[in-house]
Biopython code that builds the backbone (N, CA, C, O; Angstrom):
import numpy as np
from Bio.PDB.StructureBuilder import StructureBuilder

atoms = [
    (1, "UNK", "N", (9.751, -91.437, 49.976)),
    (1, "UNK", "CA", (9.491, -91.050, 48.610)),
    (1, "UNK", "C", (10.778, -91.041, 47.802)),
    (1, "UNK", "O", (10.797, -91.249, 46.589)),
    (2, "UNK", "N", (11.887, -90.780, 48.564)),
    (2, "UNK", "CA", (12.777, -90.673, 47.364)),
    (2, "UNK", "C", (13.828, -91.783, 47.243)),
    (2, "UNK", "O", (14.887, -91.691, 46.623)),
    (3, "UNK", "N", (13.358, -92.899, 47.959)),
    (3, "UNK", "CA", (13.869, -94.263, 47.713)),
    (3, "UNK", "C", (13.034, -95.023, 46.380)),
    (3, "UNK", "O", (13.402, -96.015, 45.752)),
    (4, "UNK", "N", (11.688, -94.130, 46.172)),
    (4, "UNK", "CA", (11.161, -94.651, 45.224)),
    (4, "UNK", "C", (11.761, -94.207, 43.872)),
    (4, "UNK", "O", (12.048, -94.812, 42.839)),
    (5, "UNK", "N", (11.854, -92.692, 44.341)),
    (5, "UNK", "CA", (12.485, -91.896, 42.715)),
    (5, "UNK", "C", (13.915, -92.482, 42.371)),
    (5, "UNK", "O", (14.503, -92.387, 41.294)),
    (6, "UNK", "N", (14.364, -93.143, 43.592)),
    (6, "UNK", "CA", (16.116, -93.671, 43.164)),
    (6, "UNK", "C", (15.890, -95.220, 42.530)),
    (6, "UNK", "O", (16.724, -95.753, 41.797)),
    (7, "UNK", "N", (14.727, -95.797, 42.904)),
    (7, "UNK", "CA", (14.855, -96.973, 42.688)),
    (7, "UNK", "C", (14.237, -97.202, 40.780)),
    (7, "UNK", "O", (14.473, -98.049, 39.918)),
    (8, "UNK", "N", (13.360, -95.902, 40.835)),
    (8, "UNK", "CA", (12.522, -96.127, 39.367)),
    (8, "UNK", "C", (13.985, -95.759, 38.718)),
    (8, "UNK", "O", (14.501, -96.638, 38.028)),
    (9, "UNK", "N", (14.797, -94.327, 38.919)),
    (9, "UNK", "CA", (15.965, -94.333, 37.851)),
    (9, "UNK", "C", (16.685, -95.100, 37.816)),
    (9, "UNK", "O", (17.502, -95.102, 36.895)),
    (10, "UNK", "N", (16.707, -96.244, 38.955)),
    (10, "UNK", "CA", (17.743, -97.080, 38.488)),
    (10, "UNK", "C", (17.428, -97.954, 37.545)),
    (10, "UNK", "O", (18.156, -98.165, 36.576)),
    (11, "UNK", "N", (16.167, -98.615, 37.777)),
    (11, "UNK", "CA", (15.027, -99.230, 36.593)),
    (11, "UNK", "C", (15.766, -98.936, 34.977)),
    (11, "UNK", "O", (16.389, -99.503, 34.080)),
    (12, "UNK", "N", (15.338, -97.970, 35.270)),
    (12, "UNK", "CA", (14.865, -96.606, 33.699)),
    (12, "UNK", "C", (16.588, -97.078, 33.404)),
    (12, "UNK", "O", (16.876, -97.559, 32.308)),
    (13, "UNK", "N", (17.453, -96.926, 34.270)),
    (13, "UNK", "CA", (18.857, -96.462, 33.575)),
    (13, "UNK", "C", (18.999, -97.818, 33.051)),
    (13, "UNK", "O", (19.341, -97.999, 31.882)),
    (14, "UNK", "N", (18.657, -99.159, 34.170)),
    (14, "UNK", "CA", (19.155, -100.723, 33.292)),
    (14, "UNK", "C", (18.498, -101.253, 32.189)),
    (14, "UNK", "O", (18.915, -102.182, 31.497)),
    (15, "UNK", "N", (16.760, -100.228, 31.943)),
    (15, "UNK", "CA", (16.239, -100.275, 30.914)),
    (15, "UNK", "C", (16.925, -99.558, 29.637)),
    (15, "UNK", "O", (16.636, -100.069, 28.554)),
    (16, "UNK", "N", (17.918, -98.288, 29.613)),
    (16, "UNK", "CA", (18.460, -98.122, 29.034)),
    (16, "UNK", "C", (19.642, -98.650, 28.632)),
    (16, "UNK", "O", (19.979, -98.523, 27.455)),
    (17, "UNK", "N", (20.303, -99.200, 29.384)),
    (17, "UNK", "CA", (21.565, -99.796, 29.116)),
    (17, "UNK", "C", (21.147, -100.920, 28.353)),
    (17, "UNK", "O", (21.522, -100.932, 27.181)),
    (18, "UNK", "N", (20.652, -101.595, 28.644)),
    (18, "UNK", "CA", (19.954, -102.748, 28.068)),
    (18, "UNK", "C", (19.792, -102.507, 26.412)),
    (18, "UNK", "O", (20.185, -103.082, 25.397)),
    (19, "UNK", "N", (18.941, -101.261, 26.747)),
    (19, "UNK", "CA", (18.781, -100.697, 25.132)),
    (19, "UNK", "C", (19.733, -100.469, 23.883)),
    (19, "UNK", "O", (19.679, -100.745, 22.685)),
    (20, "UNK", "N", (20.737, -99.756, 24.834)),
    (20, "UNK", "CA", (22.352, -99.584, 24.105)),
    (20, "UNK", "C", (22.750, -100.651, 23.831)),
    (20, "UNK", "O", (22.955, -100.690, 22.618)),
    (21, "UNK", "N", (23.112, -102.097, 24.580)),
    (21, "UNK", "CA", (23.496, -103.181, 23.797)),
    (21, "UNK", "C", (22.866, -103.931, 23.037)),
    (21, "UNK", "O", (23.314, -104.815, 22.306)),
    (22, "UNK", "N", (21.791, -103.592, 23.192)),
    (22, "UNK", "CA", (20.881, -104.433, 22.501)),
    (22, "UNK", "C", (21.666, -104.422, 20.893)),
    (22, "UNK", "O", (22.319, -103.461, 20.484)),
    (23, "UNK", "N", (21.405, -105.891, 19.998)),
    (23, "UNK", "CA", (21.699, -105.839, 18.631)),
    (23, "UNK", "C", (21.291, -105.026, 18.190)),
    (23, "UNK", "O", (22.097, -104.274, 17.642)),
    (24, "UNK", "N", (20.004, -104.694, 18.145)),
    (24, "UNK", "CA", (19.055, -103.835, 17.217)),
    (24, "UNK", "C", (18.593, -102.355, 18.078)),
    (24, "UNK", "O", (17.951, -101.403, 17.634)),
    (25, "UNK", "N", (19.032, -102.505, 19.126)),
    (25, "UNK", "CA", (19.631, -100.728, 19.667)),
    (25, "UNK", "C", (20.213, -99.934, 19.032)),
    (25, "UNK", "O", (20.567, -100.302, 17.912)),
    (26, "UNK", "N", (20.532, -98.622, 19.441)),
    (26, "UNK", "CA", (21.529, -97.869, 19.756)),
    (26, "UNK", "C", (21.323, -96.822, 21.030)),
    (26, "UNK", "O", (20.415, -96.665, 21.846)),
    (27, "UNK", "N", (22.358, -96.305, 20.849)),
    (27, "UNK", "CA", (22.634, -95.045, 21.427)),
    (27, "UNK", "C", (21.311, -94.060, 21.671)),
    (27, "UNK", "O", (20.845, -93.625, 22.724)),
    (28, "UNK", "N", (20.906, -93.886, 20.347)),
    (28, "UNK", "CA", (19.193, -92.869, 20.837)),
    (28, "UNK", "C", (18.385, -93.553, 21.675)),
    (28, "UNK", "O", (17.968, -93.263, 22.796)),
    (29, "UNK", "N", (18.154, -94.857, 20.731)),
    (29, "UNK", "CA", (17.201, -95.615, 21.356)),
    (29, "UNK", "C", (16.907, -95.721, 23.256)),
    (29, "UNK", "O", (15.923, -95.696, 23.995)),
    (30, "UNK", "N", (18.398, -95.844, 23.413)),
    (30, "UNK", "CA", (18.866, -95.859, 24.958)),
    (30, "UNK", "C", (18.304, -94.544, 25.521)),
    (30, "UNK", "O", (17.752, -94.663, 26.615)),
    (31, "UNK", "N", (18.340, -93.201, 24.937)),
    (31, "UNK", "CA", (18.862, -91.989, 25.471)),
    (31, "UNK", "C", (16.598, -91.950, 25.556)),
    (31, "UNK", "O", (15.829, -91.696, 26.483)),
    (32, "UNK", "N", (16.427, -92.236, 24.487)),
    (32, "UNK", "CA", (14.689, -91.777, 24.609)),
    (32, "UNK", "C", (14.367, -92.833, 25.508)),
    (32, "UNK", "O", (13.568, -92.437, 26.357)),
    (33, "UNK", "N", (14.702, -94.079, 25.648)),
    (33, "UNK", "CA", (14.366, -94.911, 26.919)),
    (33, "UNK", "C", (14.714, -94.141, 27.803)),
    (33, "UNK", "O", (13.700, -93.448, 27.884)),
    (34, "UNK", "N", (15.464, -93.711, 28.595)),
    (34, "UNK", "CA", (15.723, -93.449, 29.725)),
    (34, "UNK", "C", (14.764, -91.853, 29.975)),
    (34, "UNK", "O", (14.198, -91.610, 31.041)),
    (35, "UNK", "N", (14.750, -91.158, 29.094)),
    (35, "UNK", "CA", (14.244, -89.908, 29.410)),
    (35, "UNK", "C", (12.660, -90.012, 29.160)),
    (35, "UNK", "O", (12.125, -88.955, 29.494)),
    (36, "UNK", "N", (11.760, -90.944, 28.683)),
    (36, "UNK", "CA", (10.687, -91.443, 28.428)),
    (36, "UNK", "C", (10.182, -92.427, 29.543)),
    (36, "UNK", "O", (9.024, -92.446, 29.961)),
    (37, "UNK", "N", (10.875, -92.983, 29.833)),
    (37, "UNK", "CA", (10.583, -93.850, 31.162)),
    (37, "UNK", "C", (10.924, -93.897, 32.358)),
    (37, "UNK", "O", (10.483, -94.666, 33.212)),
    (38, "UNK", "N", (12.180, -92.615, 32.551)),
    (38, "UNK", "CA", (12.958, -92.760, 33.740)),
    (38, "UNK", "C", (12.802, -91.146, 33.918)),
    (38, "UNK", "O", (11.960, -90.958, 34.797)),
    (39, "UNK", "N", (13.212, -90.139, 33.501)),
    (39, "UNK", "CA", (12.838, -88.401, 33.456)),
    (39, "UNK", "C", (11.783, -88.312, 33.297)),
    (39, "UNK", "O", (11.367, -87.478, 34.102)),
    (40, "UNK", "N", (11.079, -88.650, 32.757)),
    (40, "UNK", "CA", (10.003, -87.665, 32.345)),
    (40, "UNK", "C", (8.857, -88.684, 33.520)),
    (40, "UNK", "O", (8.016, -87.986, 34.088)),
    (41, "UNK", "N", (8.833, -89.771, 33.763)),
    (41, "UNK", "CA", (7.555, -89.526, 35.354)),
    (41, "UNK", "C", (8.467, -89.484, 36.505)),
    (41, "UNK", "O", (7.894, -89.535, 37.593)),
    (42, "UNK", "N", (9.514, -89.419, 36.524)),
    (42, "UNK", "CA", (9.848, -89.441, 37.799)),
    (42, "UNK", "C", (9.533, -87.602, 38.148)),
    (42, "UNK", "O", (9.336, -87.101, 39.255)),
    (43, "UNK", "N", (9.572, -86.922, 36.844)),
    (43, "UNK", "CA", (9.815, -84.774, 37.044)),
    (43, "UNK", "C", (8.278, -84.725, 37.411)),
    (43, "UNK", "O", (7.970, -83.996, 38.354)),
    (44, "UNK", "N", (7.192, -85.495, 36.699)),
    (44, "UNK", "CA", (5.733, -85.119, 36.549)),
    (44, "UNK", "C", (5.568, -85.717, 38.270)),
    (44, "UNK", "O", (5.226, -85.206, 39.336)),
    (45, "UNK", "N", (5.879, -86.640, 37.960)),
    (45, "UNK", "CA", (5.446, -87.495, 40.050)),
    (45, "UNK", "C", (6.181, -86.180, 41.287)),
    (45, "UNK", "O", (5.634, -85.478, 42.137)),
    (46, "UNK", "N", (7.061, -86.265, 41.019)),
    (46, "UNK", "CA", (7.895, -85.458, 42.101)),
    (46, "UNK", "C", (6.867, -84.033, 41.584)),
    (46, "UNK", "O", (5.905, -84.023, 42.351)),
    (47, "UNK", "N", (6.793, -83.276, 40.926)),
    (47, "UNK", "CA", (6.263, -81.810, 40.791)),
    (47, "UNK", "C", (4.508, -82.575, 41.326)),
    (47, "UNK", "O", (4.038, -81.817, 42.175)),
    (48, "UNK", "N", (4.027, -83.171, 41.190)),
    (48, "UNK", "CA", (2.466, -83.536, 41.541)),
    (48, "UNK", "C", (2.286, -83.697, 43.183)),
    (48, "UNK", "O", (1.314, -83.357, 43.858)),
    (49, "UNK", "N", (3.777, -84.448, 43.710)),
    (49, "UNK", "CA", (3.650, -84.863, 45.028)),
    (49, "UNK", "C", (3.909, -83.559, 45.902)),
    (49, "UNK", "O", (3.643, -83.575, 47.104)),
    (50, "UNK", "N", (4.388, -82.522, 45.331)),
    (50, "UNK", "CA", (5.406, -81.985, 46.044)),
    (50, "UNK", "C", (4.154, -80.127, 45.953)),
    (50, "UNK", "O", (4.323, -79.020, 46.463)),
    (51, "UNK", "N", (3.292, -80.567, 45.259)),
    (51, "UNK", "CA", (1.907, -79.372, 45.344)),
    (51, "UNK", "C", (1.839, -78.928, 46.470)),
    (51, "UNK", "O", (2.251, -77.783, 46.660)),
    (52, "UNK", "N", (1.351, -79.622, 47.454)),
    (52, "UNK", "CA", (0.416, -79.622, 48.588)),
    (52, "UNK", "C", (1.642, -78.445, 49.592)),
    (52, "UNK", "O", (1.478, -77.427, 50.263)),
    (53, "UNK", "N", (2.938, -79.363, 49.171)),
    (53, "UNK", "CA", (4.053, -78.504, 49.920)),
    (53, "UNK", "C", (4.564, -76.896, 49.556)),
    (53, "UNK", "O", (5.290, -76.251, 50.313)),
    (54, "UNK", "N", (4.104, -76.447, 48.409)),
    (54, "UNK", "CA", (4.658, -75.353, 48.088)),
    (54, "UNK", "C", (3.327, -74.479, 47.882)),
    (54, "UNK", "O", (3.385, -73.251, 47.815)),
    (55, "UNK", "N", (1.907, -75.325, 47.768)),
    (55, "UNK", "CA", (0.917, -74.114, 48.421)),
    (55, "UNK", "C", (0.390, -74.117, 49.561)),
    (55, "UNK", "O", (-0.632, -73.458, 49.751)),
    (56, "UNK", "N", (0.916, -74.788, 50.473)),
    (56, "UNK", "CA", (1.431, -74.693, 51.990)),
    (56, "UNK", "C", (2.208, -73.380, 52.485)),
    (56, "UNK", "O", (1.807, -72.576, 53.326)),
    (57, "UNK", "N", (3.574, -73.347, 51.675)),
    (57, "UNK", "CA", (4.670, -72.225, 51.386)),
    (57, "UNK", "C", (4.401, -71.090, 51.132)),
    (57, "UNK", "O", (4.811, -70.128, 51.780)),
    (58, "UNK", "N", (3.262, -71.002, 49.600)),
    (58, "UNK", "CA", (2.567, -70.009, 49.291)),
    (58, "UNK", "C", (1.574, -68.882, 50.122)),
    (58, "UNK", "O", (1.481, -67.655, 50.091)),
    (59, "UNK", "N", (0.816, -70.085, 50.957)),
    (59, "UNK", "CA", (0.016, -69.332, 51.862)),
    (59, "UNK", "C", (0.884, -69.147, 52.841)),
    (59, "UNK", "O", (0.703, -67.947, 53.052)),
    (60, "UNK", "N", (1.659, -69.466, 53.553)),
    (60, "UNK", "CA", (2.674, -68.722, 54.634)),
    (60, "UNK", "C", (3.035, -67.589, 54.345)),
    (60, "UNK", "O", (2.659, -66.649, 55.046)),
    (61, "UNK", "N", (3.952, -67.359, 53.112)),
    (61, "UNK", "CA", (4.482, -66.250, 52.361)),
    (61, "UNK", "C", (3.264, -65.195, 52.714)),
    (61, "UNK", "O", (3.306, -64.290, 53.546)),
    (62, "UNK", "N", (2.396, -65.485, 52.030)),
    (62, "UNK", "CA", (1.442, -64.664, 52.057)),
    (62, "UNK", "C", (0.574, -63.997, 53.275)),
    (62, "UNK", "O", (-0.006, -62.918, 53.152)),
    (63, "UNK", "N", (0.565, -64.874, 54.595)),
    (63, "UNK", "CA", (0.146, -64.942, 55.457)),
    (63, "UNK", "C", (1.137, -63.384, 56.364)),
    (63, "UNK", "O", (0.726, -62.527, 57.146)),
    (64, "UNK", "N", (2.378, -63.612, 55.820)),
    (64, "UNK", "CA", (3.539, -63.317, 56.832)),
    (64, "UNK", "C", (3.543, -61.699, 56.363)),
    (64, "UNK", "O", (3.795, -60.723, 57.070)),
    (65, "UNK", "N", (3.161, -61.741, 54.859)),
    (65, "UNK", "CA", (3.277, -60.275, 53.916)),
    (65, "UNK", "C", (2.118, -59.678, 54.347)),
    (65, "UNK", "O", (2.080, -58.449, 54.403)),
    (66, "UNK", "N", (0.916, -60.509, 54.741)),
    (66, "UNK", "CA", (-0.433, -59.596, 55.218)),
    (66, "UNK", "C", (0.235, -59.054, 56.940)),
    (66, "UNK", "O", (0.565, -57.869, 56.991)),
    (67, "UNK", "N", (0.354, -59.622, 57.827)),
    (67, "UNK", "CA", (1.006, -59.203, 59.217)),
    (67, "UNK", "C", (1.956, -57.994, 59.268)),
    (67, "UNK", "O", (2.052, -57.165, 60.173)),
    (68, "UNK", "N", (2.741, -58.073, 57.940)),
    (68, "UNK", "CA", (2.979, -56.884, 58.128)),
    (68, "UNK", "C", (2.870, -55.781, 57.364)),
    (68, "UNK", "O", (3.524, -54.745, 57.486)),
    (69, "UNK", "N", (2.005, -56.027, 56.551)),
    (69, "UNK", "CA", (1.115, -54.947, 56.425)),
    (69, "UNK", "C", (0.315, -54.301, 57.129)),
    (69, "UNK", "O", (0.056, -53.116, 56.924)),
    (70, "UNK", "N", (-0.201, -55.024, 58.090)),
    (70, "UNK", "CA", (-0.983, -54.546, 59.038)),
    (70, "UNK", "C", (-0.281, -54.418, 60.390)),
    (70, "UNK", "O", (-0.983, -54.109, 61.353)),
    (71, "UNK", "N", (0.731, -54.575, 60.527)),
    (71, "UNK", "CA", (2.236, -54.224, 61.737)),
    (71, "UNK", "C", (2.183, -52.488, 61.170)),
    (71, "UNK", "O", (2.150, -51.520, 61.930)),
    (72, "UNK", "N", (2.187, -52.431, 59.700)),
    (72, "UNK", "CA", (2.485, -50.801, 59.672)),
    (72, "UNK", "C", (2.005, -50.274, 59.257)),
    (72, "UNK", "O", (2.339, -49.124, 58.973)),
    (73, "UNK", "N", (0.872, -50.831, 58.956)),
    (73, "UNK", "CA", (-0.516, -49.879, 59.211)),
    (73, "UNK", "C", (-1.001, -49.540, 60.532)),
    (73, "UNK", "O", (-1.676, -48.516, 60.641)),
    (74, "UNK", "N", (-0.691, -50.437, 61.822)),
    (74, "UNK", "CA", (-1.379, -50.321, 62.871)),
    (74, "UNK", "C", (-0.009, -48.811, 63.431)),
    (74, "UNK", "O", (-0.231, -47.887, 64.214)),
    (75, "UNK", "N", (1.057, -49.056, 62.805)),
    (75, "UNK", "CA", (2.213, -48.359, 63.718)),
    (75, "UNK", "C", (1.598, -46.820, 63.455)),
    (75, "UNK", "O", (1.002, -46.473, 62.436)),
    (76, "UNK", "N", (1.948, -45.814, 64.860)),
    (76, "UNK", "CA", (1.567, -44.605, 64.381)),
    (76, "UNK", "C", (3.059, -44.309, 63.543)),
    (76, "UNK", "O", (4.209, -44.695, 63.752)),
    (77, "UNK", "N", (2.228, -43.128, 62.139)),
    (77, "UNK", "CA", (3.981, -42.913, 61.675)),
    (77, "UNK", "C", (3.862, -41.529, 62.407)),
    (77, "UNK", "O", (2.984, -40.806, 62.880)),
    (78, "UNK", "N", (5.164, -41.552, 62.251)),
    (78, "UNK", "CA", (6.189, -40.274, 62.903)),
    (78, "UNK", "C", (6.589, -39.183, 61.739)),
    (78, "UNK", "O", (7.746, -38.941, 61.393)),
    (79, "UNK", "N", (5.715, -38.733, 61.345)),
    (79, "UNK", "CA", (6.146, -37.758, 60.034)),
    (79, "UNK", "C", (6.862, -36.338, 60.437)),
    (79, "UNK", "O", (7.581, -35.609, 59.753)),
    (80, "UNK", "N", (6.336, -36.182, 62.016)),
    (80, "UNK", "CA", (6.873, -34.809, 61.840)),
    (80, "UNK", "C", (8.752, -35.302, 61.824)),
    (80, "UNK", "O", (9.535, -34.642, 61.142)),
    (81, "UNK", "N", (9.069, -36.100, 62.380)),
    (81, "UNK", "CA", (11.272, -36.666, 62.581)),
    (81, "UNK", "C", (11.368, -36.386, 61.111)),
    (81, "UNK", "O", (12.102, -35.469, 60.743)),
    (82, "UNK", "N", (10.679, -37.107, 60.217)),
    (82, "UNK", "CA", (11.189, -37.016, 58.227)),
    (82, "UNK", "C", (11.194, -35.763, 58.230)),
    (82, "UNK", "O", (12.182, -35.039, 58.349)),
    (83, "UNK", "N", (9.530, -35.287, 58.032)),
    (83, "UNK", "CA", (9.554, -34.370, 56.962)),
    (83, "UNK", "C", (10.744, -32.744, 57.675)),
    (83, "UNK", "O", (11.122, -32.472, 58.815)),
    (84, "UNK", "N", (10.865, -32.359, 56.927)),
    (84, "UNK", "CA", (12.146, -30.958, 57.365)),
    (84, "UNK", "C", (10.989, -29.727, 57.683)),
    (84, "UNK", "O", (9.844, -29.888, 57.261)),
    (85, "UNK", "N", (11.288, -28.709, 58.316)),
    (85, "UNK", "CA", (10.754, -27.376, 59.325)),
    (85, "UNK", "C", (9.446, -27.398, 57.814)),
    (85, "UNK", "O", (9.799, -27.576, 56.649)),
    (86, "UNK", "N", (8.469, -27.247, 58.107)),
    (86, "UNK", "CA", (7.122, -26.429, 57.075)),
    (86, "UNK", "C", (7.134, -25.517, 58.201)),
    (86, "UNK", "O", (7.500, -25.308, 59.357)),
    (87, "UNK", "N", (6.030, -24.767, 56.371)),
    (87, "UNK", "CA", (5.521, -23.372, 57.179)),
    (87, "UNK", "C", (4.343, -24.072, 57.718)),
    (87, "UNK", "O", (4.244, -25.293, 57.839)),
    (88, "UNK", "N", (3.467, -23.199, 58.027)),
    (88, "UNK", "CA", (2.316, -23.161, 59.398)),
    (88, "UNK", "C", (1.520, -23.801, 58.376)),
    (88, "UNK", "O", (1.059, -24.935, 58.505)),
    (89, "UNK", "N", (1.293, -22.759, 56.927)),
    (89, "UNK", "CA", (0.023, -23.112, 55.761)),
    (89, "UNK", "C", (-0.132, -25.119, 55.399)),
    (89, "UNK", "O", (-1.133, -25.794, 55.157)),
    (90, "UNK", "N", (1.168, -25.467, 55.503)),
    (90, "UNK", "CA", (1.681, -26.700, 54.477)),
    (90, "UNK", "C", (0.910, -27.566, 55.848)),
    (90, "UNK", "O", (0.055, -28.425, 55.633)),
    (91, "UNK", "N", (1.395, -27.162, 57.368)),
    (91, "UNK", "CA", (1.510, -28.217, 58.095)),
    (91, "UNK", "C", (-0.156, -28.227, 58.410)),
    (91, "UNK", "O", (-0.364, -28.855, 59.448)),
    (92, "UNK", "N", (-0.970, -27.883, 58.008)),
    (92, "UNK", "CA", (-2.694, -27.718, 58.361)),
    (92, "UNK", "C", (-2.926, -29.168, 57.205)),
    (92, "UNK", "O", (-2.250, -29.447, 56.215)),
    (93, "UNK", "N", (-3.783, -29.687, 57.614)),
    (93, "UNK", "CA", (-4.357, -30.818, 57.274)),
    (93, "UNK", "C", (-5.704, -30.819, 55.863)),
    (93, "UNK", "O", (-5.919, -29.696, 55.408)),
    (94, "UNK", "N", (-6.011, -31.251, 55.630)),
    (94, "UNK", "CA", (-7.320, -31.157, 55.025)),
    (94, "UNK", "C", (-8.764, -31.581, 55.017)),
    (94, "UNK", "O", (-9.230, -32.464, 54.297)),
    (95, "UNK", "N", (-9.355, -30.931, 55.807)),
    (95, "UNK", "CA", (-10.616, -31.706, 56.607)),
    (95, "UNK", "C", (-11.535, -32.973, 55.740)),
    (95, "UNK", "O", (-12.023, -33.992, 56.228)),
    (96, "UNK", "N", (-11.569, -32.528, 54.364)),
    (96, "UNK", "CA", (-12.600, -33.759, 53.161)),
    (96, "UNK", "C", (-11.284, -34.730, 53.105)),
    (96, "UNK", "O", (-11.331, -35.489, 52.137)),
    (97, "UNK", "N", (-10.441, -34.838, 53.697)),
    (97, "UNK", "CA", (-9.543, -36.329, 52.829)),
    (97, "UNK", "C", (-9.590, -36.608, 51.847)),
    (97, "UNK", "O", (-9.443, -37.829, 51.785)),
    (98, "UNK", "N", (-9.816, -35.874, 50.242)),
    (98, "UNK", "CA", (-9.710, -35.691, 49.455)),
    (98, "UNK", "C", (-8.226, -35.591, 48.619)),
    (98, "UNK", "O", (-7.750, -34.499, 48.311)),
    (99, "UNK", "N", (-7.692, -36.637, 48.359)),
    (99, "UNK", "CA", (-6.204, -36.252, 47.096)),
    (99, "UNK", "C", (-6.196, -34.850, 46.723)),
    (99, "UNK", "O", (-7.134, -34.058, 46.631)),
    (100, "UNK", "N", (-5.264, -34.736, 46.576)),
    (100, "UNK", "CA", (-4.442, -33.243, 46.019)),
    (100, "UNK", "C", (-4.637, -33.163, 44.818)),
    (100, "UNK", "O", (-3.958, -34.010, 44.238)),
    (101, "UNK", "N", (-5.228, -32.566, 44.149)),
    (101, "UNK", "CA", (-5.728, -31.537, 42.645)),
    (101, "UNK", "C", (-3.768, -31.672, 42.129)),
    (101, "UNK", "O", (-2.719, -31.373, 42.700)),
    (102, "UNK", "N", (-4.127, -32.288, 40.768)),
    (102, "UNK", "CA", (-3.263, -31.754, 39.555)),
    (102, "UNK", "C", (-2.240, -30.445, 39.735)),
    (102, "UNK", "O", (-2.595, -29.584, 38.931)),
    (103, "UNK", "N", (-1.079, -30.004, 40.526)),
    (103, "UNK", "CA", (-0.661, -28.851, 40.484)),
    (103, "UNK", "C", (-0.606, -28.296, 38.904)),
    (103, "UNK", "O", (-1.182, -27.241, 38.639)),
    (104, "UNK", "N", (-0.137, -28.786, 38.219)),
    (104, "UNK", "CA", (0.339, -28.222, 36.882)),
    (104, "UNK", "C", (-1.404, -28.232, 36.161)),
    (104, "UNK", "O", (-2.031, -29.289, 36.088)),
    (105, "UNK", "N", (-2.077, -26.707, 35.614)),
    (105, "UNK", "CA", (-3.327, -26.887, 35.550)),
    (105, "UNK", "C", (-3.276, -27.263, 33.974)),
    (105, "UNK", "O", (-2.354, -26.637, 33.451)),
    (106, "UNK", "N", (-4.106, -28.248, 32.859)),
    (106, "UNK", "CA", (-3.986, -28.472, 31.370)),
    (106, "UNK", "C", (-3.888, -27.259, 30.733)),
    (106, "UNK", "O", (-4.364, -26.163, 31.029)),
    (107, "UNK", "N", (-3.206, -27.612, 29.820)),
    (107, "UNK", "CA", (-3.274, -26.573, 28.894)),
    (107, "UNK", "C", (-3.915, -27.172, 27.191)),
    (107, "UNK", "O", (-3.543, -28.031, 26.390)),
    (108, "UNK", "N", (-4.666, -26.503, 27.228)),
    (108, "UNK", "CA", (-5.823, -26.732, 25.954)),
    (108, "UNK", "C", (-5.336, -25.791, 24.533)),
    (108, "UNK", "O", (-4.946, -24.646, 24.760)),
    (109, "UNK", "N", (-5.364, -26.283, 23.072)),
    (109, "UNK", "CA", (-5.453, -25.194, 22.041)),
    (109, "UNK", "C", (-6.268, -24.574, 22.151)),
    (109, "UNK", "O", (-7.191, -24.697, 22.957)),
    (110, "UNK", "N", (-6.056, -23.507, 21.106)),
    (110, "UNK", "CA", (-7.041, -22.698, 21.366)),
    (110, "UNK", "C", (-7.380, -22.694, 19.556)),
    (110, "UNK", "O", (-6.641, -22.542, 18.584)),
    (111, "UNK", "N", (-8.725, -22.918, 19.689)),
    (111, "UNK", "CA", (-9.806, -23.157, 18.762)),
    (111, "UNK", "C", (-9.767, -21.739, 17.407)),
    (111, "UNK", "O", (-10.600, -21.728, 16.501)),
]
sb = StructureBuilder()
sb.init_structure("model")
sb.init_model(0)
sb.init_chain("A")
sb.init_seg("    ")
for serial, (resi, resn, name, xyz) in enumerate(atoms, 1):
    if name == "N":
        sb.init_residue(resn, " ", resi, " ")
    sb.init_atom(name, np.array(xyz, "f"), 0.0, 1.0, " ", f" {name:<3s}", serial, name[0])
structure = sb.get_structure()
């Protein structure tokens, strides 16, 4: 593949040069040849060919971020080494598995 992308810019570049001497050339003329015929399909070809390879990549990435998510989800954690000495009340569990209530209770005007 990338004997092809070297061979089209070389194309594109003698199509530009060409352009620059040309009598009735110039300088732009050359510069939009080359980036019209030589940049701009060689960026669209290469980004089209090159799909298959980076959502290949994508799903790996992704593959590798689910494993370990589930590496430490499966791990038992070790909370009592972190957390520092509790009292007896703190270290009791909560049988409904229910989130912890708002400590700070609203405070409302008063009407």
């Amino acid at each position: 593949m990338l004997i092809v992308i070297v061979a089209w810019m070389y194309v594109a570049l003698m199509m530009a040069i060409a352009e620059a001497f040309h009598p009735n050339g110039g300088l732009l003329g050359a510069l939009i040849t080359f980036v019209m015929y030589g940049l701009a399909p060689v960026a669209l070809v290469t980004y089209l060919m090159r799909a298959p390879t980076r959502r290949k990549a994508i799903k790996a990435a992704e593959a590798a971020q689910a494993q370990q998510r589930a590496a430490a989800q499966d791990a038992p954690a070790d909370t009592d080494a972190q957390a520092p000495a509790a009292s007896a009340e703190s270290a009791q569990t909560d049988a409904s598995q229910h989130p912890p209530a708002d400590p700070v209770a609203p405070v409302r005007k008063e009407a």
